[in-house]
N, C-alpha and C positions, 0 to 999 in steps of 0.2 A: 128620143128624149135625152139630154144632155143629163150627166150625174154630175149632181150637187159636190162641190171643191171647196174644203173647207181651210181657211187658215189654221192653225195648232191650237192658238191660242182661241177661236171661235171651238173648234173641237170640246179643246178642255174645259171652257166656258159652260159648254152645254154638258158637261158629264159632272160639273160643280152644281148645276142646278138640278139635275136630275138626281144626284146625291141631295140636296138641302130639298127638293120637294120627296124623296124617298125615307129621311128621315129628318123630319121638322124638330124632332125634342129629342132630348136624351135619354138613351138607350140601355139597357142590362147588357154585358157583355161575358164572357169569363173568358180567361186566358192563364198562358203561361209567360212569366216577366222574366227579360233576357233582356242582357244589358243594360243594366240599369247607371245610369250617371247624373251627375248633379253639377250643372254648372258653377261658376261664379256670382250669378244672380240668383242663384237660387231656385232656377227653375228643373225639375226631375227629366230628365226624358230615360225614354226605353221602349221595348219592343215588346209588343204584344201576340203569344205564337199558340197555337194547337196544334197538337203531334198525335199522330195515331195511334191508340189504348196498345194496341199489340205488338208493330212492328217499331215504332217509335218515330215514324218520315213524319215529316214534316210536312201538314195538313193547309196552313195557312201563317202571313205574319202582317203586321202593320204596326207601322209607327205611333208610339204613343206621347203625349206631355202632362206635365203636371205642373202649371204654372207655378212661379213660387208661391204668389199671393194666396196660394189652397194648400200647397205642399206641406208649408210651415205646420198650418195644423190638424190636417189632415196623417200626417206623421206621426203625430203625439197620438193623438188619439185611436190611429190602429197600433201603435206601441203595446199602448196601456190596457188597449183592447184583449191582443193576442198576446203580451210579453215577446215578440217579434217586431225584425224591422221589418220595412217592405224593402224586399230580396230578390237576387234573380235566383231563378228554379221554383219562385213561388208560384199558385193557383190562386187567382185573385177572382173576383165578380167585381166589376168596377162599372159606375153611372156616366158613361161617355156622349158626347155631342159630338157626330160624325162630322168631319170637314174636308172641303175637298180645296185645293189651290189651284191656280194654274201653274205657280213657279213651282212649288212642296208637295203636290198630289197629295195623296189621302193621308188624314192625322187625324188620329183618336183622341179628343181633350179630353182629360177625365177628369170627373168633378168630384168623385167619390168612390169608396170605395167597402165594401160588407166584411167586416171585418168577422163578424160569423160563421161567414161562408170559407175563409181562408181557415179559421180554428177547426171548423169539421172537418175540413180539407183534408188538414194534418192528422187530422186524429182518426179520420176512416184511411187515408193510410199506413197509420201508424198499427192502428190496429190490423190489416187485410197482412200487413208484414208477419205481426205475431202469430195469426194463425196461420199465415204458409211455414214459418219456422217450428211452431205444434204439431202440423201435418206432418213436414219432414222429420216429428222426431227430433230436434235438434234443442228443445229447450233447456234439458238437462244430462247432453251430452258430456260438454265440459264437465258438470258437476261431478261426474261421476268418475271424473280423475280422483287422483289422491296426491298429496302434496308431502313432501319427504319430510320425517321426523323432526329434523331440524334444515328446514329452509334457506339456507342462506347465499345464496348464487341468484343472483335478481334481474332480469331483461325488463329494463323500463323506457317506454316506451311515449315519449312528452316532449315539450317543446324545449330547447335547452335554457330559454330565457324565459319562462313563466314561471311565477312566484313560487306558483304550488310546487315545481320540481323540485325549487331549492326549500321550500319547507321539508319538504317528503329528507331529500339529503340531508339536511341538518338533523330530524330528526331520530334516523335509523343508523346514522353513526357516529353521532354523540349522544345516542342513548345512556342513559343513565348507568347500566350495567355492564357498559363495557363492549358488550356483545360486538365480533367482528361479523361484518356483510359484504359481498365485493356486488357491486351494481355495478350495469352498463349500460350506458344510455343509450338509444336507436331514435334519432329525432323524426317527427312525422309531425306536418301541422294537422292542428288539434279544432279548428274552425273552417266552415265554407264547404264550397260544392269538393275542392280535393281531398279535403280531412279523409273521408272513407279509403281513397286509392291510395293516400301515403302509408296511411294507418294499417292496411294491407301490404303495402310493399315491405313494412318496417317487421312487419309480423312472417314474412316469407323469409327477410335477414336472420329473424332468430331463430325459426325451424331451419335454417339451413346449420344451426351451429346449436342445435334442441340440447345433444346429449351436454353442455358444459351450465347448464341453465337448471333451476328449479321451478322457478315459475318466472309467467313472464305478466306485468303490471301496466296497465294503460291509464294517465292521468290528465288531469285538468286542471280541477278544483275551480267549477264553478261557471258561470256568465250567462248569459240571456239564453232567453229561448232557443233563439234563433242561431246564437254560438252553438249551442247543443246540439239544432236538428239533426247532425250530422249522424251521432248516436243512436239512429234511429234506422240506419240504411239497413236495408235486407242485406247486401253484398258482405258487408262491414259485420252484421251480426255473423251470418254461415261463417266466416273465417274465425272467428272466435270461438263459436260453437266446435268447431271440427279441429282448432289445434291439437295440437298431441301433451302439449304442455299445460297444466292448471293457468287462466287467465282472470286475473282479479283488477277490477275497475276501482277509479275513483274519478268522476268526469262533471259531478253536482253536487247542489247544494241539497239540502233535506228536506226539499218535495221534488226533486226530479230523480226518476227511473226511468233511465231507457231503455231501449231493446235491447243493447249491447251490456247494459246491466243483466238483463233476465236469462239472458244467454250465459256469463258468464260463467265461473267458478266460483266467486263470490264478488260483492259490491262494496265498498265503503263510501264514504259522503264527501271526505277527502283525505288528497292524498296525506297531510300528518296523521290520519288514523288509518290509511293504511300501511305507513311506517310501523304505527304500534301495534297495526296487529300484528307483525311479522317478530316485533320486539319479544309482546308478548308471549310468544309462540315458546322463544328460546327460554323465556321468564318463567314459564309454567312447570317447564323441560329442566330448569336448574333450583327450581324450589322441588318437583319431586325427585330429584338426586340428591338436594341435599335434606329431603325427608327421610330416603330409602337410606342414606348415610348417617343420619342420627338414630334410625332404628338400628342400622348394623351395628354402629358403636354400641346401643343399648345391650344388642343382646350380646357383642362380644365381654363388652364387662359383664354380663351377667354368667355369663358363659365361662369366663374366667373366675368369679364369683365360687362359684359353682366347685368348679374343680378344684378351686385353691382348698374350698373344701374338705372336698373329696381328698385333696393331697395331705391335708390338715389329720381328715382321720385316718389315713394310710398310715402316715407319720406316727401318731399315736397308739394306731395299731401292733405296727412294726417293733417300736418302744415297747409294748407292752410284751407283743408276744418275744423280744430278743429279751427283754428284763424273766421272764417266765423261763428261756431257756438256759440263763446265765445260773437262774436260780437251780434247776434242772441242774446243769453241769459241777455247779458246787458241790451238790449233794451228793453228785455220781462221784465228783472227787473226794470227796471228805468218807466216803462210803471206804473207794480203792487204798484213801489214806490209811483208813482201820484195819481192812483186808491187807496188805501190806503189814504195817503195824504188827498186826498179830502173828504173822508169819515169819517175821523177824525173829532169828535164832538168837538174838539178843535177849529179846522180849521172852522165849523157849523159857531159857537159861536163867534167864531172873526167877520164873513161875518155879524153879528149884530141878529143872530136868536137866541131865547132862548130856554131851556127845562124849563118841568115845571114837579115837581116830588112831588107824592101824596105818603106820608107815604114810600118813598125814592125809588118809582118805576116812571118810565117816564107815564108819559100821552100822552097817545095816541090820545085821543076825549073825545071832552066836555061830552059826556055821562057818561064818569067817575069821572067826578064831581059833587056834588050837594050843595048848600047852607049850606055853614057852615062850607065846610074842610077846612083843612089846609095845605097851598099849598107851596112846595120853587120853585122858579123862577130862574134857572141858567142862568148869564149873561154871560162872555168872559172877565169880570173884575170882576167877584164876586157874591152872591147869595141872595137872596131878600124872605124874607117871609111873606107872605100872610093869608087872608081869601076870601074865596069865599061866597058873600053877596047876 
């Protein structure tokens, strides 16, 4: 029996219709979208892959289109669906009609696509993230750093050309008070499948130079969903979680929190308030110095107050008791005046008493007399001379 010899084209002929009577209608698929491109017409293509849950190989892949004529609005409306573009790295459920070519072999036309099933997607593994980073313990790792008194040595970590950077600068050093801060930027893009690994690599730069840093700051300020997912990497959270430095975000607007939010140290909404908080920090720091300073003056005036006082009644004191002893000493004198006074042989002499002076010494007793001396007799009006007979 001879075996049947096919042309190529008769081959692929027959594996095109055994594909179109395999599947007549359009299909449920789910995949994972790689490479995703958009022509000049308009039209989407990309690759449609499943990778194995554990090991990560690569399970299967096929080529995909999204004609323009569906793309257009098929776009908008899973936009507005999920606040996502359609991306690669995405998990999509998409409504395909298998096709097979003889020239293009197998191509998946997609006519639609469940934009539900991509929001659960995100969000069962956004969540399966946060509980492995609760399991490990790592929620409130960071937190439990502490950030120095006065902060001011800043590792930020942002795109050099996004707006939010130069607000954040503008506002943390032309702060209103003066306040000096030395910032140093470490660029890492902030969007797409590398955001997490630069975001990491920039965050390895600054632990390698930790001790000249207070804290280190990752920002944004803002943008789609889909800008953000990044925010949300397990890889990206652990490294934040486990720095050795306080890590403070600002990566959205005021309804998005990521992972990388809950991980950190703290969050703000963006990055000009996390400029002020950092403003604030020093603001709080120099209103209670100069509270603790207007008390100190209080109580040093009062204190001197006080004493002047206290000096006031010394003074008084001292006055009074030196006038007391002045008075004292007069008395002692006017006393010694009298004592004196009265002893005065002057004073003697007047009261009518005489000396009598032998050879010009006083006599004291007739024993120092004898018959014959010669004697002067001092009155209180004058002197009188004598013999003794």
């Amino acid at each position: 029996m001879e075996e049947a010899i096919y042309t190529l084209q008769q081959l692929l002929s027959q594996v095109r219709e055994a594909v179109d009577a395999a599947f007549p209608m359009a299909v449920w698929v789910k995949g994972e979208i790689q490479g995703k491109s958009v022509n000049r017409s308009g039209h989407c293509y990309l690759n449609l892959i499943e990778k194995n849950m554990l090991t990560g190989a690569l399970l299967a892949e096929a080529r995909a289109i999204i004609w323009s004529s569906r793309y257009r609005s098929l776009a908008v409306r899973f936009s507005q669906q999920t606040g996502r573009d359609i991306e690669d790295g995405m998990n999509i459920l998409a409504l395909v009609s298998v096709q097979y070519s003889e020239l293009y072999g197998l191509s998946l036309i997609i006519e639609d696509i469940d934009a539900s099933f991509t929001v659960g997607e995100a969000y069962a593994r956004r969540q399966q993230t946060i509980a492995r980073l609760e399991q490990e313990g790592m929620m409130e790792l960071n937190a439990s750093l502490s950030l120095p008194e006065l902060p001011r040595r800043l590792a930020v970590i942002s795109a050099s050309t996004a707006a939010g950077y130069g607000d954040f600068m503008d506002h943390l050093h032309n702060n209103p008070y003066g306040f000096r801060f030395r910032s140093e930027l470490f660029p890492a893009p902030l969007q797409g499948d590398q955001a997490p690994a630069g975001i990491i690599a920039a965050l390895d730069c600054v632990a390698a130079r930790a001790a000249e840093f207070d804290a280190v700051l990752i920002m944004r300020g803002g943008g789609s969903a889909t800008d953000l997912s990044c925010f949300d990497d397990y890889e990206l959270a652990l490294n934040i979680a486990q720095f050795p430095l306080p890590v403070l975000t600002a990566i959205g607007h005021e309804r998005d929190v990521h992972v990388a939010d809950m991980v950190a140290f703290d969050h703000l909404k963006t990055p000009t308030a996390l400029a002020d908080y950092f403003v604030d920090i020093l603001a709080q720091e120099d209103l209670r110095v100069q509270t603790l300073a207007g008390r100190l003056s209080l109580a040093v005036r009062g204190k001197v107050g006080v004493q002047n006082t206290n000096i006031e009644r010394l003074r008084e004191r001292l006055r009074s008791a030196a006038m007391a002893r002045l008075r004292d000493q007069r008395q002692r004198i006017s006393l010694l005046e009298y004592r004196v006074g009265a002893l005065n042989p002057a004073s003697i002499l007047a009261k009518g008493f005489s000396l009598t002076l032998k050879d010009g010494r006083r006599v004291t007793s007739a024993a120092q007399l004898k018959q014959g001396d010669d004697v002067t007799i001092v009155l209180s009006d004058g002197n009188v001379k004598g013999k003794i007979l």
